[in-house]
C-alpha positions as CSV (number, residue, x, y, z in Angstrom):
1,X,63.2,11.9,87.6
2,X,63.1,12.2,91.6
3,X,62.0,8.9,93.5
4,X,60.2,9.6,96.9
5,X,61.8,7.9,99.7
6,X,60.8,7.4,103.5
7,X,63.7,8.5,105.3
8,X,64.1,8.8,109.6
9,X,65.7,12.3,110.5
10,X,67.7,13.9,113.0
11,X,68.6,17.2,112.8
12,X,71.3,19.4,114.6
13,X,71.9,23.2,114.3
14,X,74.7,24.5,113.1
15,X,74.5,28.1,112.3
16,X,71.6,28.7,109.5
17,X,72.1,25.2,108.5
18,X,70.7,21.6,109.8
19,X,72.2,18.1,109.0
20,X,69.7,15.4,107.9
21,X,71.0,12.1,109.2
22,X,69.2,9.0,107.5
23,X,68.8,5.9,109.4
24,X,66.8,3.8,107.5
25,X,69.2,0.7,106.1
26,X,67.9,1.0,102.4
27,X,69.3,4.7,102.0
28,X,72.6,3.1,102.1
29,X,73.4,5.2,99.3
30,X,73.5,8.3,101.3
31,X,76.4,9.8,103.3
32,X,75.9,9.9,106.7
33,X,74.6,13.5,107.4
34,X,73.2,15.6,104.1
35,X,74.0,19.7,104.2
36,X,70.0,21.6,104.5
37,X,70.1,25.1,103.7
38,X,67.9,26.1,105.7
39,X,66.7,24.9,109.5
40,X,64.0,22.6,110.0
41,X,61.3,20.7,111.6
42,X,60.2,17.5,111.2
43,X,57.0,17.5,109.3
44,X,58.8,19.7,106.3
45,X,59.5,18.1,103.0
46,X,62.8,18.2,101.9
47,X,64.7,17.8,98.6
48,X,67.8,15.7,98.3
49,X,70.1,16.1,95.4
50,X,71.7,12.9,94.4
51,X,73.6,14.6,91.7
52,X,74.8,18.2,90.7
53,X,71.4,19.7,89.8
54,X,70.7,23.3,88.0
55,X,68.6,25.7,90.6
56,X,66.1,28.3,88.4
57,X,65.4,31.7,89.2
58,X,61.5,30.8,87.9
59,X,60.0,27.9,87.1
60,X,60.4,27.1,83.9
61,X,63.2,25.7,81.9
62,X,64.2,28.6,79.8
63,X,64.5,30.8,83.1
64,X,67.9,31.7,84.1
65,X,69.9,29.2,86.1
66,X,70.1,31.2,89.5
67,X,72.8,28.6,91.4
68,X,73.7,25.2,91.4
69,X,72.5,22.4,94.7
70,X,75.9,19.8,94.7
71,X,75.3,16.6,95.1
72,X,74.0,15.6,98.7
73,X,72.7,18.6,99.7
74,X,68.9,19.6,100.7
75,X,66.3,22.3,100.9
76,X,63.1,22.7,102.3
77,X,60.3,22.7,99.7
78,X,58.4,25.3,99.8
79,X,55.4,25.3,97.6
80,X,55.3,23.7,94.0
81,X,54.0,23.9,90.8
82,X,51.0,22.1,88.8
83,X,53.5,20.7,86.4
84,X,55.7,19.5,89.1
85,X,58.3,22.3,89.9
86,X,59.4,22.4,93.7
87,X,60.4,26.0,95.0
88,X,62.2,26.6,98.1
89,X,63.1,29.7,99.9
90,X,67.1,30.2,99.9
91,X,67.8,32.1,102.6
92,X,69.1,35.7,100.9
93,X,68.1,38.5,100.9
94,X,65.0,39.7,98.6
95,X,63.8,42.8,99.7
96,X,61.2,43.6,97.0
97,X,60.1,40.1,96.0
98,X,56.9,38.7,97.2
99,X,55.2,35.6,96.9
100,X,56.2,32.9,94.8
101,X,58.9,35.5,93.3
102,X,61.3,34.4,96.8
103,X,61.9,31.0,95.9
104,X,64.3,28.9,93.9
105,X,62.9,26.5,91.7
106,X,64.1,22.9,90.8
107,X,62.4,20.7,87.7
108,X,61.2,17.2,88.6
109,X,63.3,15.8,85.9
110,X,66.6,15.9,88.0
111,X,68.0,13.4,90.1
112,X,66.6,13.6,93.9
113,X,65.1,11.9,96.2
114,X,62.0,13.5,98.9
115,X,61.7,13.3,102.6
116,X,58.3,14.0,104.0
117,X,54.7,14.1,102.2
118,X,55.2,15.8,99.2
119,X,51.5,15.9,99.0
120,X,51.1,18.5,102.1
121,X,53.5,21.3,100.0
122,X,50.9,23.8,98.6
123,X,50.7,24.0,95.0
124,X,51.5,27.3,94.0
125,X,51.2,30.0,91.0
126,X,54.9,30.3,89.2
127,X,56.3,33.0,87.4
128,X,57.3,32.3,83.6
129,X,60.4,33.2,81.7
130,X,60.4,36.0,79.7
131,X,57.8,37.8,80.9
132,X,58.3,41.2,83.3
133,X,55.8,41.3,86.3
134,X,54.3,44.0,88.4
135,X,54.6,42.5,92.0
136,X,51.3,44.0,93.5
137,X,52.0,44.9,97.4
138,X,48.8,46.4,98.0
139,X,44.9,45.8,97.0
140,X,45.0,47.8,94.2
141,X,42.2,49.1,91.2
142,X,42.3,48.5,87.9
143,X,40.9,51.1,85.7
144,X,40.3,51.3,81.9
145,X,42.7,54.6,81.0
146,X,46.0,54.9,82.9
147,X,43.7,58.0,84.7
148,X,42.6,57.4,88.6
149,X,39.4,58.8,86.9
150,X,38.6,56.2,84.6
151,X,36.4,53.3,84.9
152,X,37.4,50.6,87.4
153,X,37.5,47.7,85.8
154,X,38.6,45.1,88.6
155,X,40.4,44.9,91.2
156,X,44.2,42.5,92.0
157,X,44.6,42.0,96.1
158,X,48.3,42.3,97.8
159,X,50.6,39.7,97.4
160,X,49.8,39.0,93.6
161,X,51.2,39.7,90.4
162,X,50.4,40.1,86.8
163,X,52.5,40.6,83.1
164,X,53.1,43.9,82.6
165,X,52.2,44.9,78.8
166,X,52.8,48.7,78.3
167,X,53.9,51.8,80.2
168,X,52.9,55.3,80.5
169,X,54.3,57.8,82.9
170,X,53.6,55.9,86.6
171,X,51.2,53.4,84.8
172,X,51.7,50.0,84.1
173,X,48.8,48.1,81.6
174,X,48.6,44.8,83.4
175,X,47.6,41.1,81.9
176,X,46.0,39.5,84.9
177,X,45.9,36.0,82.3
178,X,49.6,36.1,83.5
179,X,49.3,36.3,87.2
180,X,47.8,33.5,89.9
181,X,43.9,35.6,89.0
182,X,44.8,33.9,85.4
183,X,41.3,36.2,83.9
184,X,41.3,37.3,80.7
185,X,41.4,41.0,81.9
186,X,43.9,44.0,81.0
187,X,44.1,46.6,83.0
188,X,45.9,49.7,84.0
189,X,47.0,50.7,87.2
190,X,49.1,53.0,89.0
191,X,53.3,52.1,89.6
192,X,53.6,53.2,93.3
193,X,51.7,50.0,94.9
194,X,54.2,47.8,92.5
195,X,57.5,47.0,92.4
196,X,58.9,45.4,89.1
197,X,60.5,41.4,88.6
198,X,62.1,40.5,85.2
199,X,64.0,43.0,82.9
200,X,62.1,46.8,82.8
201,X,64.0,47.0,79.7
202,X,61.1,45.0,77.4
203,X,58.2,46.9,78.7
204,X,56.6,48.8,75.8
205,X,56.7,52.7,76.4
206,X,53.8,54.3,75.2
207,X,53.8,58.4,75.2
């Protein structure tokens, strides 16, 4: 369990990194300067690892582990979760992912301690394990057939996501109770505003 300390900062560059340098005589415990992976300023809220701690690709224990943070190294926090996740962006590369799909996710059962007011990090819809998403990039329809001409039943804006249930040809029937909307509404709509996170593999084909 992470205990939030007051720390005083200063921060140097050095390439995409910044060093955290506590000053503050009770964090004794601390080396002299802690590795960030990221650069910052100083009204973010960082993590801390005191310990070796696992780093998920989704938060939620049963997700794969994506990396490891060693001991003494930090992160900027980046949103977290109602049940106490903290995500953070890590710097690669991510092309298609949107939203809270970019970030790295650590559970507040490991051993760290937090710079900065936790309670200014927005809390923030997380992806689950197991489950395949259609990453929405657009404002996109959702109609009642997997036909443009169907009904319209509602609508999911740019930036969100949803399960996916089923396929058929360029349609995807989405579960918006699995997405940030969290309505208990299935729709269908068309692949090309999407692009897909988790393993295409378990999505239902349906001729």
């Amino acid at each position: 369990m992470f205990s939030a300390i007051i720390l005083s900062v200063i921060s140097a560059v050095s390439g995409l990194e910044q060093w955290f340098i506590p000053h503050d005589p009770h964090d004794s415990f601390l080396p002299d300067s802690v590795r960030i992976m990221q650069p910052f300023d100083m009204e973010d809220c960082l993590i801390i690892s005191l310990d070796s701690i696992a780093v998920f690709q989704r938060p939620d224990s049963c997700a794969a582990v994506w990396s490891m943070l060693a001991a003494f190294e930090g992160a900027v926090i980046s949103g977290r979760t109602v049940d106490g996740w903290l995500g953070f962006d890590p710097g690669v590369a991510q092309a298609a992912n949107i939203g809270s799909f970019r970030l790295r996710w650590i559970s507040e059962d490991e051993n760290f301690v937090i710079e900065g007011e936790l309670d200014s990090v927005s809390v923030i819809w997380g992806p689950k394990a197991g489950i395949t998403y259609a990453m929405i990039y657009q404002d996109s329809p959702l109609f009642a057939e997997p036909d443009s001409l169907s009904m319209v039943i509602d609508s999911i804006p740019s930036g969100s996501a949803a399960g996916i249930i089923s396929r058929t040809g360029d349609w995807y029937l989405l579960d918006l109770k699995e997405s940030p909307l969290e309505d208990s509404i299935q729709g269908w709509i068309s692949s090309l505003p999407v692009s897909i996170s988790g393993d295409p593999d378990t999505i239902q084909m349906i001729e």
